[in-house]
C-alpha positions in Angstrom: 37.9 20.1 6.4 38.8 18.0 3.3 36.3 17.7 0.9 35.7 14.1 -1.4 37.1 16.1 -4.3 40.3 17.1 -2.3 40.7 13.3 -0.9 43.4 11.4 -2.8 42.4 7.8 -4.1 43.6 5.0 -2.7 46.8 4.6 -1.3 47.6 1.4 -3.4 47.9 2.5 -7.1 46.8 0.6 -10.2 44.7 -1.9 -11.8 42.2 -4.0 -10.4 44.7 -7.3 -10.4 47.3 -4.9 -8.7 45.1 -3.7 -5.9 43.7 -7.4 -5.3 47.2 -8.5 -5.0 48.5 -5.9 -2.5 45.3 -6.5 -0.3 45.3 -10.3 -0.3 49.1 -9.8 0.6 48.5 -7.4 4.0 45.7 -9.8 4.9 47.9 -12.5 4.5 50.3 -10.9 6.5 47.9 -10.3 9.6 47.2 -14.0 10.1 49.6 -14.7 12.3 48.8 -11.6 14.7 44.7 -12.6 14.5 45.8 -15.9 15.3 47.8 -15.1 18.1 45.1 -12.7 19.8 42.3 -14.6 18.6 41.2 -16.4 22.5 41.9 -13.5 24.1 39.2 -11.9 21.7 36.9 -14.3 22.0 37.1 -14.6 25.8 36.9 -10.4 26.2 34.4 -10.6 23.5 35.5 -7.7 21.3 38.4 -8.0 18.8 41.9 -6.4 21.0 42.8 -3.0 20.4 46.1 -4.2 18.2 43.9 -6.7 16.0 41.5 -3.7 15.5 44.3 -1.1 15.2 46.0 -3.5 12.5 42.5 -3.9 10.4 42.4 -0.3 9.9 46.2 0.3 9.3 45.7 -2.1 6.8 42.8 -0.4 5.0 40.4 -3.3 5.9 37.6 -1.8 7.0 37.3 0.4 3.6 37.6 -2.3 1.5 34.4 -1.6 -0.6 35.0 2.3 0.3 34.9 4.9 -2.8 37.9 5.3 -4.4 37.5 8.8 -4.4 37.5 9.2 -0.6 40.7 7.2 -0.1 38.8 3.4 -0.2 39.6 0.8 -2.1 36.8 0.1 -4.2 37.5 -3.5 -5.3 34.8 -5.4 -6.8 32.7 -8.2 -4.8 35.2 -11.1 -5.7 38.0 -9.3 -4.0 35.9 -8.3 -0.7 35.1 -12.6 -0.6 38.8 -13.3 -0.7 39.9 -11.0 2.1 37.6 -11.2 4.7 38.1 -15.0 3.8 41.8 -14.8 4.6 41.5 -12.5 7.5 38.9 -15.1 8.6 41.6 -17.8 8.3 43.2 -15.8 10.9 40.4 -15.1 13.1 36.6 -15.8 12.4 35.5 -12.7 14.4 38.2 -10.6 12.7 37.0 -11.7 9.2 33.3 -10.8 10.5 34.0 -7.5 11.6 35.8 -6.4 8.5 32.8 -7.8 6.2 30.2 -5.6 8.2 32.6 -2.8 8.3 32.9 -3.2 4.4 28.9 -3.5 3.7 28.8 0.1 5.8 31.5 1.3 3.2 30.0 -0.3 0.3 26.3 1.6 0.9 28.9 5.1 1.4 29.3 4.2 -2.0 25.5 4.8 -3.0 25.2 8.1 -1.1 26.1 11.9 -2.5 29.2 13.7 -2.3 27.7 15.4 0.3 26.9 12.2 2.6 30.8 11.1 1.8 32.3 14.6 3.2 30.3 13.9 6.4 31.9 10.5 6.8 35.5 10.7 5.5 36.1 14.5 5.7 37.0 14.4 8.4 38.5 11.0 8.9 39.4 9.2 6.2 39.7 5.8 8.1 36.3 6.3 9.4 34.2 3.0 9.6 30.7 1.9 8.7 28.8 -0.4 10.4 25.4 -1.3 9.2 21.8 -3.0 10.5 19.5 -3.8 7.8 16.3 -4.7 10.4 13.8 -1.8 10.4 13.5 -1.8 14.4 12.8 2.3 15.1 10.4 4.6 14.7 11.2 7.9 12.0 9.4 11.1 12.3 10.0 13.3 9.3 10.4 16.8 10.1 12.2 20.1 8.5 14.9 18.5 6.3 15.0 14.7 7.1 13.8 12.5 10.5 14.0 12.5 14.3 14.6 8.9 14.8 14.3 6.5 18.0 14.8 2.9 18.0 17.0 -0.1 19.1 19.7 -2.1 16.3 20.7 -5.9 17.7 23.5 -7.1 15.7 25.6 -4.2 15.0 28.8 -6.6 14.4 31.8 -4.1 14.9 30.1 -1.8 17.2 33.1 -0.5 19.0 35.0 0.2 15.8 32.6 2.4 13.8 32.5 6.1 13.8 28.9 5.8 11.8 26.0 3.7 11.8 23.9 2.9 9.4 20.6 0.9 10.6 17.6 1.0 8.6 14.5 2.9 9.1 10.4 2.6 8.2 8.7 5.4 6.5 5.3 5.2 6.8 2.4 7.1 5.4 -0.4 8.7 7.3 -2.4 5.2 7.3 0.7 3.7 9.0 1.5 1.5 5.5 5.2 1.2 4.6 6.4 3.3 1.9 10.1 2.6 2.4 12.8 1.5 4.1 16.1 4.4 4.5 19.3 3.1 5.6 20.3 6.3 8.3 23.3 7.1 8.6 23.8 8.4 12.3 27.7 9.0 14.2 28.3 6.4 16.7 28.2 9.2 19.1 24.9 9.6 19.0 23.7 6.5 19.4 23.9 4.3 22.9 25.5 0.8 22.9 24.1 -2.0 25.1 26.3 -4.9 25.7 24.4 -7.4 24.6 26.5 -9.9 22.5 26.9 -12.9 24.5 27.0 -16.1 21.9 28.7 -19.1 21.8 30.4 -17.9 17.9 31.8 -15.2 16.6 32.3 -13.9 20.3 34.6 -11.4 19.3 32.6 -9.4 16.7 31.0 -7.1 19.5 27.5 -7.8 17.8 25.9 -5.2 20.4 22.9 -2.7 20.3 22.7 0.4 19.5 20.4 2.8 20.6 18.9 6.1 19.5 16.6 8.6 21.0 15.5 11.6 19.4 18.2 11.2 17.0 17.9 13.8 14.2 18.7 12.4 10.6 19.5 15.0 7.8 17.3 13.6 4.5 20.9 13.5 2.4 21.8 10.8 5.2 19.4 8.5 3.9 19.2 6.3 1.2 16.2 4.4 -0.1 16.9 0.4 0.4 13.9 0.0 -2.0 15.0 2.4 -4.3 18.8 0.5 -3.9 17.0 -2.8 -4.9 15.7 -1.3 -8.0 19.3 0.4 -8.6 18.9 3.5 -7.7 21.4 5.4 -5.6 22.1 8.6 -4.6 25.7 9.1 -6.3 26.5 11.4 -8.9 29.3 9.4 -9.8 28.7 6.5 -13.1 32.0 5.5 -13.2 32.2 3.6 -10.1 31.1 0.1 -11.3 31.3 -1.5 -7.7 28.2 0.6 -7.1 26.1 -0.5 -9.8 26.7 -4.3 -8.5 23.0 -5.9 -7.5 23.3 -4.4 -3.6 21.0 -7.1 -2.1 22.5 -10.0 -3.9 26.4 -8.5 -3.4 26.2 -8.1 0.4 24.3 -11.3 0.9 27.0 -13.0 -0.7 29.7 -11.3 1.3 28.5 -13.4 4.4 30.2 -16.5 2.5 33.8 -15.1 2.9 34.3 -15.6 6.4 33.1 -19.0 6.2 35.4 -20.2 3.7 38.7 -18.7 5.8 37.4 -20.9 8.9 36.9 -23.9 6.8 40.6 -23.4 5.6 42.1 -22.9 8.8 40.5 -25.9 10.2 41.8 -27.9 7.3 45.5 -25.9 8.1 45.3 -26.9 11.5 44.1 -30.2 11.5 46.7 -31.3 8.9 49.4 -29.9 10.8 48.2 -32.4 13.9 47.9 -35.2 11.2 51.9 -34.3 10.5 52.7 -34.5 14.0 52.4 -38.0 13.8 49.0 -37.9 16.0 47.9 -42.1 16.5 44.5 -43.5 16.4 43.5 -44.5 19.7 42.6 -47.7 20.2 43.6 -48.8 16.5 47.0 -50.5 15.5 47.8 -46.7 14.1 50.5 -45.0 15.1 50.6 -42.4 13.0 46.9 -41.1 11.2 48.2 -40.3 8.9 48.8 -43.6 7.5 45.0 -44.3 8.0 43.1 -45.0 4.4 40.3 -43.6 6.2 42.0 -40.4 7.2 43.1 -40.0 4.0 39.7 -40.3 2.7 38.4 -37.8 5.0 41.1 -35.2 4.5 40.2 -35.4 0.6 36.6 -34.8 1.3 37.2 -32.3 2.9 39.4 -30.6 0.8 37.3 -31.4 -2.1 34.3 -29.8 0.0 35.9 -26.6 0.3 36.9 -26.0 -3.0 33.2 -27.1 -4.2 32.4 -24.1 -1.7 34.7 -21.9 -2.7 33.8 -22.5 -6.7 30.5 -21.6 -5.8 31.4 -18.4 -4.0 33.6 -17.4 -6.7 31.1 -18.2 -9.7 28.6 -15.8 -7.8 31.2 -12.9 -7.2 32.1 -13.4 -10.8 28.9 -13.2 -12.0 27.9 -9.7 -10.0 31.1 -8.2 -11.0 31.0 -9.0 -14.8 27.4 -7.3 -14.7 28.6 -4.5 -12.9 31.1 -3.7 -15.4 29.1 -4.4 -18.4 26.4 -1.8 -16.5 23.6 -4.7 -17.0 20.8 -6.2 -14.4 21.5 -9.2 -13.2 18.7 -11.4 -13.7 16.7 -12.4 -11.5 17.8 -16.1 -12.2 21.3 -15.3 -11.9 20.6 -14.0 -8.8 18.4 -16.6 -7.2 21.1 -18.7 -8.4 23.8 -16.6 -6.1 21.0 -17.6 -3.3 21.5 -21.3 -3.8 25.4 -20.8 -3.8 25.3 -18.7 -0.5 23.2 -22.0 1.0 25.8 -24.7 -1.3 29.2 -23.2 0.2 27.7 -22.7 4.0 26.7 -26.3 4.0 29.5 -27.6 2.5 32.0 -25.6 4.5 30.3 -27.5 7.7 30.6 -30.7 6.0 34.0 -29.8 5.4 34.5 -29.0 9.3 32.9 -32.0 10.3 35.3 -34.3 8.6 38.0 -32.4 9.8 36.9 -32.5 13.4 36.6 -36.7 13.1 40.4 -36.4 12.1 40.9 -34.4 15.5 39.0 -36.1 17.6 37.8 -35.4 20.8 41.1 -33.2 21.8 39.5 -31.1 18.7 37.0 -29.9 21.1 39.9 -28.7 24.3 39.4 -25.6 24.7 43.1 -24.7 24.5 42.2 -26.0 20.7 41.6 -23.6 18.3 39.6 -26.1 16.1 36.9 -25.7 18.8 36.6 -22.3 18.6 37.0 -22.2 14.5 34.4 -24.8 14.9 32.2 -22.9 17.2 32.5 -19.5 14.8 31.3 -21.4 11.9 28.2 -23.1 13.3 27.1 -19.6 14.5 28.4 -18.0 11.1 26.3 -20.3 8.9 23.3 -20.0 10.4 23.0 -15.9 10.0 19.5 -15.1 8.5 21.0 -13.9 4.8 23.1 -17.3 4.7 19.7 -19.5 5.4 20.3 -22.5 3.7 16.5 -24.0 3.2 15.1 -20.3 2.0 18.9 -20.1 -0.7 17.7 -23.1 -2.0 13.9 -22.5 -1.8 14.7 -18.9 -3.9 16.2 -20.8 -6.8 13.7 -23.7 -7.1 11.0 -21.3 -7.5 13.2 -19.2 -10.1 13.7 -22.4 -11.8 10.2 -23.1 -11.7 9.1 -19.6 -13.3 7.7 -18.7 -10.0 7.9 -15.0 -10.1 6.6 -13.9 -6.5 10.2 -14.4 -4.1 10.1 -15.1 -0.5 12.7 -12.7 0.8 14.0 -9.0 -1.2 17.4 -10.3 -0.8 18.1 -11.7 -4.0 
């Protein structure tokens, strides 16, 4: 088997700007084919095998992987802009390759040891992760029998690990942690139970385990990962040091500014079509003051979004490289951006979908199910607008005692 010190580094050589360039370009590329295979998707309710054949040809799904076991390892600006483009393409496509790319991203925290089990052996293998604490964990003779149900396990049939979370408790039954387990698919059960009006594709099923055994070097600490502590014994890997929480909140933004774009795409190529107003002296919307008015908004409305997203990754990343905390401010502040570009990316959609009309909603027309995807998107628990903006008013207020860890 070949070991993380035999692996070669990523297949895309050079700097930073090189690699971002060469990614952005393949996801570019795969628009059209996410497009093209996006209803079938959404009406089978998993991504197709080509569109999920594609995504790992193209390296997607190890975005955020170590360099040294053949991944990527761009920094948290690039992982925004490529599951935003892929989301451009397809909203459940861009979903699937952000879970698949927090999975890689915590294979990043773990020890040589953990990184041999995963990409020894494959070195396209995918993570898909589950941050709820649903299961029980008995520790035994070097690390935990574990039973327990994961909902949400976006990507489920494309993984070859898991890693949901588990509760350690102590004797009195308190919580003394929380491990993220990192368990092969093939151990674990999936239930179909992903039937939602968005993101249909994303195969957000459940997984199950019973009796599961969990060597303790499979683990890692998600308190202990808060605090910045990992189990790498690698300190030049900068992506790693990135504030985790904070980061992979974030990352739920990307997808929501590709579907934002590609109904602004899509509606202004009806608008060119020379689409009338009904029941307006309009022949062509386009030459409609109010139309224009309402395609600037939204334009302007995703870019506000998008400057947001982009201060936020910018702001992780430049800490990560200068090996510094990020404040807790700065990262109540990411909160509030998380909540500013999901609200205004709806605001954008909304416009757009005025511009439509009512043929918008046809369901032979994608800007129903863009539409649909983002509604469902935007309302995920780490994107929750009223608790982003809640975090930062109490930072702002000196309020030291948070609401939620994920900041």
């Amino acid at each position: 088997m070949t070991t993380v010190q035999d692996r070669p580094h990523s297949e895309i050589p050079g700097d930073p700007k090189h690699v971002r360039e060469a990614l952005l370009a393949r996801a570019q590329e795969l628009v059209p084919l996410l497009r093209e295979h996006a209803e079938a998707a959404a009406r089978d309710r998993r991504l197709t095998g080509e569109v999920a054949d594609a995504l790992r040809a193209a390296g997607m799904f190890k975005l955020t992987a170590p360099r040294r076991v053949g991944g990527h390892e761009v920094n948290i600006r690039t992982y925004l802009e490529v599951c935003a483009e892929l989301a451009r393409g397809d909203g459940s496509a861009g979903w699937v390759t952000m879970l698949m790319n927090t999975g890689a991203y915590l294979m990043g925290q773990l020890s040589d040891r953990a990184r041999d089990d995963v990409y020894g052996a494959d070195p396209d293998a995918a993570v898909c992760g589950q941050l709820t604490p649903s299961a029980t964990a008995r520790p035994v003779d070097g690390g935990f029998v574990v039973t327990g149900r994961w909902a949400w396990a976006s990507g489920s049939y494309w993984a070859q690990w898991s890693l949901p979370s588990i509760p350690l408790l102590d004797e009195q039954g308190e919580l003394t942690d929380i491990r993220a387990a990192l368990i092969p698919t093939t151990e674990l059960a999936i239930e179909d139970t992903w039937f939602a009006a968005g993101m249909a594709a994303t195969a957000s099923n459940t997984f199950v385990a019973h009796e599961v055994f969990v060597p303790e070097h499979r683990t890692l600490s998600i308190f202990g990962m808060s605090a910045g502590v990992t189990r790498s014994e690698h300190t030049d890997e900068p992506l790693y040091r990135s504030a985790s929480h904070t980061a992979l909140t974030l990352a739920n933004v990307g997808p929501l500014l590709g579907l934002a774009q590609a109904a602004f795409e899509r509606v202004l190529e009806i608008v060119h079509r020379g689409k009338p107003i009904a029941y307006s002296t309009y022949e062509r919307s386009i030459d409609s003051p109010s139309y224009q008015l309402n395609i600037a908004d939204a334009a302007a409305l995703i870019d506000t979004a998008t400057l947001h997203a982009h201060r936020s990754a910018d702001a992780i990343d430049t800490a990560a490289h200068d090996g510094v905390a990020l404040d807790e401010l700065t990262r109540a502040r990411v909160r509030s951006d998380v909540a500013t570009a999901a609200t205004r990316c709806r605001e954008a959609v909304s416009l757009l979908l005025n511009v439509g009309g009512a043929s918008s909603f046809a369901q032979a027309n994608p800007l129903q199910r863009i539409w649909r995807d983002l509604e469902i998107a935007a309302r995920h628990g780490l994107v929750n607008v009223d608790l982003g903006r809640e975090i930062y008013g109490r930072a702002l207020l000196g309020i030291t005692d948070q609401v939620s860890p994920m900041f």
